[in-house]
C-alpha positions as CSV (number, residue, x, y, z in Angstrom):
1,X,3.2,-7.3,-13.7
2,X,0.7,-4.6,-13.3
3,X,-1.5,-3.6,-15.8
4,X,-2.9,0.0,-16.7
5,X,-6.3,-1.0,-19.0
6,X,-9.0,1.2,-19.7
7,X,-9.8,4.8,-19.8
8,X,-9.1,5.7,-16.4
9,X,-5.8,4.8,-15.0
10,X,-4.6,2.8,-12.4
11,X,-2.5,3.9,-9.3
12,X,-0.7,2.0,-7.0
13,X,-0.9,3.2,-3.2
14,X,0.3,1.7,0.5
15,X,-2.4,-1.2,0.3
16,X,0.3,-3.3,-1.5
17,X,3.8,-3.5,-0.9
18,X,7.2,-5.5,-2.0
19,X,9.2,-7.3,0.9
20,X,12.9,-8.1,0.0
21,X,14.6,-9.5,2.8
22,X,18.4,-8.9,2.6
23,X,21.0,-10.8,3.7
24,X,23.7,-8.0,4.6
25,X,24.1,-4.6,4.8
26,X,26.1,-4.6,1.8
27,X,22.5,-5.8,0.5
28,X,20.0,-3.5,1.7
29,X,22.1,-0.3,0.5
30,X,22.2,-1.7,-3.1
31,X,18.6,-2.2,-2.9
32,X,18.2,1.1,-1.5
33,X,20.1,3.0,-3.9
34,X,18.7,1.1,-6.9
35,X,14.9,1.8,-5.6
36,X,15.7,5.7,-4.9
37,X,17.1,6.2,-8.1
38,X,15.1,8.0,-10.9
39,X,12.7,9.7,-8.6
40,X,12.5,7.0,-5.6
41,X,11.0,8.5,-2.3
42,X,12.2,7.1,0.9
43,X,9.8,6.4,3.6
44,X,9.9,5.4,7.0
45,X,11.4,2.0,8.7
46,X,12.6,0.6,5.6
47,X,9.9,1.6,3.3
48,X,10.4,3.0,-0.1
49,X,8.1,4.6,-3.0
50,X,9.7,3.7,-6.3
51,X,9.9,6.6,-9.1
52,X,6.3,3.8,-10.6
53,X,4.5,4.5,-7.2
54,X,5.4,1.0,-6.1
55,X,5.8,0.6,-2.8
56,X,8.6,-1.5,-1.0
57,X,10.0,-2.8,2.1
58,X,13.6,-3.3,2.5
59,X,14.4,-5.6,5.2
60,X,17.5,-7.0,6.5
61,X,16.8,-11.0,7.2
62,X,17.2,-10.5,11.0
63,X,14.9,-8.5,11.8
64,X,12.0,-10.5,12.2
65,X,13.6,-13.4,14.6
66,X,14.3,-10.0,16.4
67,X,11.3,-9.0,16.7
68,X,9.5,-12.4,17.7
69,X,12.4,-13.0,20.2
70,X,10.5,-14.8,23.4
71,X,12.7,-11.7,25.3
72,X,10.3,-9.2,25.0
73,X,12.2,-6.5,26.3
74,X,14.8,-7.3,23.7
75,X,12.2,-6.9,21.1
76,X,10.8,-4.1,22.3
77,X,14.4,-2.4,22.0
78,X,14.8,-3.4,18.3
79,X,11.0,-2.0,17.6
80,X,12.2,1.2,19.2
81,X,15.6,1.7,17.1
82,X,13.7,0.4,14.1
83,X,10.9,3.3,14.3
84,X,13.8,5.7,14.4
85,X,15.2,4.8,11.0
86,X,14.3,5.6,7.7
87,X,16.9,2.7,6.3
88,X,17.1,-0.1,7.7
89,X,20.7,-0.7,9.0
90,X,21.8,-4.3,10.4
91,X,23.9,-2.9,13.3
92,X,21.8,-0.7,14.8
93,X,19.1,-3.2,15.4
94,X,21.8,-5.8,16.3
95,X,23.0,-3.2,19.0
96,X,19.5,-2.8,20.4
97,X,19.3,-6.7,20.5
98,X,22.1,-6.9,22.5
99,X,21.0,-3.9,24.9
């Protein structure tokens, strides 16, 4: 819950976010779509302004044993294909796990 009280109104911005982790591709998309709808801007590596200003990250659920993986060239290849992408997508970063 956010609250707007007062005379001069309040405005959400990048300090906060929302973090869903998904558990499939089938996941993120309806996330995706349902966050974009209405006047939802899409931002870079998974992030997403909703049409309130509300600022979320949509995550698949893998992505962060990828990126703490002890092989730190294999982490370094999902960092990589994840700064190309707008939307997350689970087998992309899969593919760049597996090199």
């Amino acid at each position: 819950m956010a609250m707007n009280g007062g005379p001069v109104p309040f405005h959400f911005n990048d300090a906060i976010s929302l973090s869903v982790d998904c558990k499939d591709q089938a996941e993120v998309d309806r996330i995706w779509n349902a966050l974009l709808k209405d006047g939802g801007k899409p931002q870079q590596c998974g992030w997403i302004t909703d049409r309130f200003g509300l600022v979320w990250q949509v995550v698949p659920d893998i992505l962060d044993p990828l990126l703490a993986s002890s092989d730190k060239a294999k982490a370094n290849r999902v960092m990589e294909a994840m700064l190309k992408m707008v939307k997350l997508e689970f087998a992309p970063l899969q593919a760049a796990a597996e090199g």
